[in-house]
C-alpha positions, 0 to 999 in steps of 0.5 A: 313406277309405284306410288307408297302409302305410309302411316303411324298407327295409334289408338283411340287415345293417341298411343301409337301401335307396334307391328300390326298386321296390314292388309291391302285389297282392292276396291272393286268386287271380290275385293282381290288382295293387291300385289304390294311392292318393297320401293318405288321401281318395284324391284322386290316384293312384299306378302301380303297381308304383312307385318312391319319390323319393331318400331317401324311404321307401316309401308308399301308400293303399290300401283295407282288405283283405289285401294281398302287398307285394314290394319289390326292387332288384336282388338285393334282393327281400322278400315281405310277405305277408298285410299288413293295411290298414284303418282299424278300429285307428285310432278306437274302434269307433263304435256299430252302426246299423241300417239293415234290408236293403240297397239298390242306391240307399243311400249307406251309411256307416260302421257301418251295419249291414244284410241281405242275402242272409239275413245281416247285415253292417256297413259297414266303408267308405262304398259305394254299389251295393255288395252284401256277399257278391256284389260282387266286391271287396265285403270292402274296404266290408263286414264280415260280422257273421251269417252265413245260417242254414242252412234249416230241415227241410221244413214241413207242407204247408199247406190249398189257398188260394183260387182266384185272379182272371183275369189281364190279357191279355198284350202279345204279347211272349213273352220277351226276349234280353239281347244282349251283343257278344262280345269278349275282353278286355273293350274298357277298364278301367271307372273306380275302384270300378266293375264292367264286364260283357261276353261272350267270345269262349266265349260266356260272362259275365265281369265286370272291376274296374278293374285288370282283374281278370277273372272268369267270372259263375257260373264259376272265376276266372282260375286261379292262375299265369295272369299267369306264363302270359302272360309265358312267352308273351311271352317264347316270343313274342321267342324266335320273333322270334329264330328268323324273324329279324324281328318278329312280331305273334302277335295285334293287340294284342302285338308281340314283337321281337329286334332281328335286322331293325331295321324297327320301331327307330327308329334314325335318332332314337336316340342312342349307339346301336351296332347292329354286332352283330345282335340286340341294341341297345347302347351306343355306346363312345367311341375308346379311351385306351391306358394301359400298366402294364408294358413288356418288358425281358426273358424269364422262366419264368412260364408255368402260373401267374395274375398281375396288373400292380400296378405300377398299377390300372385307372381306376375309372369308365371302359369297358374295351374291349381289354386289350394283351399284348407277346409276341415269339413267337406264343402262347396266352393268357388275359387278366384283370381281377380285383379286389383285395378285400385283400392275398393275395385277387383276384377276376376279372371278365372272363376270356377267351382271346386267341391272340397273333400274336407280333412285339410288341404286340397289343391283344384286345377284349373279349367284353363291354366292362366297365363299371369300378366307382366303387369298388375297386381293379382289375388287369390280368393273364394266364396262358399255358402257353407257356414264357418270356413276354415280361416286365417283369423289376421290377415290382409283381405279383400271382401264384398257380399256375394258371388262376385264374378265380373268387374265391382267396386265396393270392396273392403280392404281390411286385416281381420278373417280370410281363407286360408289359400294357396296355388301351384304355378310353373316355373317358366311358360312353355312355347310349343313349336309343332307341325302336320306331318306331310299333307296329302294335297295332290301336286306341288303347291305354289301359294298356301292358304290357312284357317286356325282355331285356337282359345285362349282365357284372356284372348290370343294375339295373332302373330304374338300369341300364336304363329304359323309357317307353310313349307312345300319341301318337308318342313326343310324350309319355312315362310312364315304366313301373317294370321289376321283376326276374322271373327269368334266361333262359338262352340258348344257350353257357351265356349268362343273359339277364335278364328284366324286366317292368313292371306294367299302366300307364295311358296315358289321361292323353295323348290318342292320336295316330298310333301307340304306341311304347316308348322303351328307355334305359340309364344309366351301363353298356354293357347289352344288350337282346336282346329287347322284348315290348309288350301294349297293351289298348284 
């Protein structure tokens, strides 16, 4: 039977968090993740990490033990450690049974007690074949009541017995070889509840459970850091691709890529898909929609200080691609969106320095295009130290001294001189959808594991903002794989890369076919993805 953690995720104010990602490891060195169960009799299971269905709070079933949840869901990240699940507060403690010494053979149920190994141990969960104080895992089915007593000192020596009988003659075989194949890693995770042993390619004994928790037989397990060395690994391994320009395959079962050659992208199959920058896929824009806030009527002594149009706000929902400045005379400038928090108080959002020709409008892309928020209230702006801009001598503006680029108040909000500005935005937000063509990752692999590298100007939500699937049949059928946050990636010009990763997720529930592939996808924000990273185990 499985014990069931459940709980309402708020935030530091109270409000309560829909749908984060939750992780389930246990506490003990390589924090291994746990297998998580659906209900009580663990009659389905559940990935890992997961994502719960709108509106519902997070739950799960998980054998009794000590365990380290982490829940997150973009800047949100909270640690639960050393949880406790098990069964033992649910009913009075049922009477001990005892049950002499244990046997490989006997189904044990429930508090029944037994010895091994010179100690004595109540069953906390029925087993079989589990042996309390040597099986790996054997604290989720036993409790250990007696611990061995230490050896007594040495007795006296006792008379020489009698002399024994002559043995049978020998069968000529004078001894035996356990013959293992050396492999690394082990070939598959063995089924739920169940050990698997096999030799390395050190020549060395390692047995493995079900969520390919790996230890040496006699030796240290996997040291502490281990899954943070692989991921560095992963992470070392695109940056090699964006070095050489291409991707690579550092061993038959991983491939890093960086975009910069689109051989294994399946570009003909995608969809919204802008490959005009290399080294990253993106999100196609749709032509863009010109609005202008304020036309020029007039010159003015403006210069050396930050001001935005008010005379109307930038449309929430929408992707601005370029923003527009009228100037008769050629000059320097710096262009802005920023938004409004209250009266007197801006943020900016994009700022970025644009060099315009002169003779009237001229229109300036973006660094990145920016994904207009639902909510809030945004404006246009500039600021140029070239004396007497063009402008629009009576219009709604906002104003402060200055090359404002972060967060101020002081403003003054008035109707007198302002820039005249406009900005292009697209119709609608593009979602791409685009996969790998087939990975060439020797064998059929029966659990994937992801890395991804992906920006975006106001920060990407895993699982909202950018998604992504494993397939072992071609791309005919797909399971989605839960991204959680790991940590920032900075990159050369000051640039912060975001980099996400995904747990162990099964495969075997699709026959294999041809090929494994990964599917990337976006939803609602021009995000960038700069690199991927696939291990796929067989």
């Amino acid at each position: 039977m499985f014990s069931r953690w459940e709980q309402t995720v708020v935030d530091e104010f109270g409000n309560r968090i829909d749908q984060p990602t939750v992780r389930v490891e246990r506490e003990q060195i390589g924090l291994p993740l746990a297998p998580l169960k659906t209900d009580k009799e663990g009659s389905g299971s559940l990935s890992n990490p997961f994502t719960p269905a709108p509106g519902v709070d997070p739950m799960f079933y998980a054998s009794g033990g000590l365990y380290r949840i982490t829940v997150s869901k973009g800047a949100y990240s909270r640690v639960y450690r050393d949880v406790p699940l098990g069964s033992a507060a649910a009913t009075d403690s049922p009477p001990l049974i005892p049950s002499g010494f244990w046997s490989a053979e006997i189904q044990y149920d429930t508090s029944q007690v037994v010895v091994a190994g010179g100690a004595t141990y109540a069953a906390s969960a029925p087993s079989v074949g589990v042996e309390p104080g040597v099986t790996e895992g054997w604290g989720d089915a036993w409790t250990l009541l007696v611990a061995k007593a230490e050896q007594g000192d040495k007795g006296d020596k006792g008379d020489k017995g009698d002399k024994g009988d002559k043995g049978d003659a020998g069968d000529g075989i004078t001894g035996g070889v356990l013959a293992l194949t050396l492999r690394s890693p082990a070939p598959t995770l063995p089924p739920a509840g169940e050990m698997q042993l096999f030799a390395g390619t050190d020549k060395k004994i390692y047995t493995q459970d079900e969520d390919g928790f790996t230890q040496q037989i006699g030796g240290d397990p996997l040291p502490p850091g281990y899954e943070q060395l692989l991921t560095s690994v992963g992470v070392i391994a695109m940056q090699l691709a964006d070095v050489i320009n291409f991707a690579q395959v550092p061993s038959q079962d991983r491939f890093a890529d960086s975009f910069d050659a689109l051989t294994y992208v399946d570009v003909a199959a995608a969809s919204n898909l802008d490959t005009s920058a290399p080294g990253l896929l993106k999100p196609t824009t749709s032509a863009g929609t010109t609005a202008t806030i304020a036309t020029a009527n007039g010159t003015a002594g403006i210069q050396n200080i930050t001001m935005f149009a008010r005379a109307a706000a930038v449309q929430n929902s929408v992707v601005v691609n370029t923003i527009g400045a009228y100037s008769a005379t050629a000059r320097a400038m710096e262009l802005k969106i920023a938004l409004r928090n209250s009266a007197g108080n801006y943020s900016v959002v994009v700022n970025f320095a644009a060099s315009h020709p002169g003779g009237g409008w001229a229109d300036f892309s973006l660094p990145v295009p920016y994904a207009v928020p639902a909510s809030g209230t945004y404006y246009i702006g500039a600021y140029t130290t070239v004396a007497n801009p063009d402008v629009n001598t009576a219009t709604p503006r906002a104003w402060l001294s200055g090359n404002q680029v972060g967060t101020a108040g002081g403003y003054t909000e008035d109707a007198v001189q302002g820039f005249a500005l406009r900005y292009t935005h697209s119709a609608s937000i593009n979602n791409l959808t685009v996969s790998t063509t087939g990975l060439p990752l020797v064998g059929a692999p029966d659990v994937m594991h992801g890395l991804l590298l992906a920006r975006h100007a106001s920060g990407v939500t895993p699982d909202v903002d950018v998604l992504l699937d494993f397939s072992r049949n071609n791309g005919g059928l797909w399971v989605p794989a839960p991204l959680v946050k790991l940590r920032d990636v900075p990159v050369a010009g000051g640039t912060a890369l975001t980099l996400f990763g995904t747990g162990y997720v099964d495969l075997t529930g699709h026959a294999f076919a041809t090929a494994a592939k990964v599917r990337m996808r976006t939803a609602n924000k021009v995000v960038e993805i700069h690199g991927l990273f696939a291990y796929g185990l067989t």
